[in-house]
N, C-alpha and C positions, 0 to 999 in steps of 0.2 A: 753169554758173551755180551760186554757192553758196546757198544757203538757210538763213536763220537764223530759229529757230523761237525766239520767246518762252517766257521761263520754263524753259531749259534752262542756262543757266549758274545762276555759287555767286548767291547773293544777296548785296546789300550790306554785312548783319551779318558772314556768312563769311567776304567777301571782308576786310572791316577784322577780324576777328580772325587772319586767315592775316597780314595787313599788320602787326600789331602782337607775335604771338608770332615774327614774323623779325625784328622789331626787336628784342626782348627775347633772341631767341639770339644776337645781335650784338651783345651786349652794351648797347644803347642803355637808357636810363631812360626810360620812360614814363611820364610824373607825373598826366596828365590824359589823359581823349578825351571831344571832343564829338566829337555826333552829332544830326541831327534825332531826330524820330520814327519813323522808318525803321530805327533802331537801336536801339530801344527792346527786347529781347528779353534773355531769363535766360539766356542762354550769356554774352550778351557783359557784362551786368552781372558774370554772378561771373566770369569772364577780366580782365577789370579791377580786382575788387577781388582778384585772385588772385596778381596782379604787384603790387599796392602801389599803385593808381592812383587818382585821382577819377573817377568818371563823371559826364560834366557833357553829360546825355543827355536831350532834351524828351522827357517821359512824353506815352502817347496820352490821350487824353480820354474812354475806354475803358477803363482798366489796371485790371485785376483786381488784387486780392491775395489768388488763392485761394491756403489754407494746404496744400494736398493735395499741390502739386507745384509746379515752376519756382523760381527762386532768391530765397532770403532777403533778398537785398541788392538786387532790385530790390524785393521788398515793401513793404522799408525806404524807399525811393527815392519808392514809389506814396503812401505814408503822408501822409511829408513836403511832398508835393507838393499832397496833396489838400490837408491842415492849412493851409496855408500860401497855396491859393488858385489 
């Protein structure tokens, strides 16, 4: 009998950033990626703005902008979003 233990596989973000840098080595153009809030995280923010893409990503209703660490371009992203409502 196999046994599958919660929270040992990649996560969601992972998994869509392994899914879109093997698009990107196959040459395809990634122009956009939504994603809930589930993919709200500063790896995939700057992988996206790192290929040339939009992130069209629901921010959490939580999102820090701390300046100490985690990526610019979701700061940018948390800014806008708050401003904005």
């Amino acid at each position: 009998m196999k046994r599958i233990l919660r929270g040992t596989g990649p996560s969601e973000p992972e998994t869509a950033q392994k899914y879109v840098m093997d698009a990107v080595m196959k040459g395809i153009k990634v122009t956009e990626f939504y994603g809930d809030c589930a993919f709200d995280t500063n790896d995939l923010f700057t992988l996206v703005h790192t290929i040339g893409a939009s992130p069209i990503i629901k921010i959490r209703k939580n999102a820090s902008t701390d300046h100490h660490r985690g990526s610019k371009y979701r700061r940018k992203a948390v800014r806008e979003y708050r401003e904005k409502g």
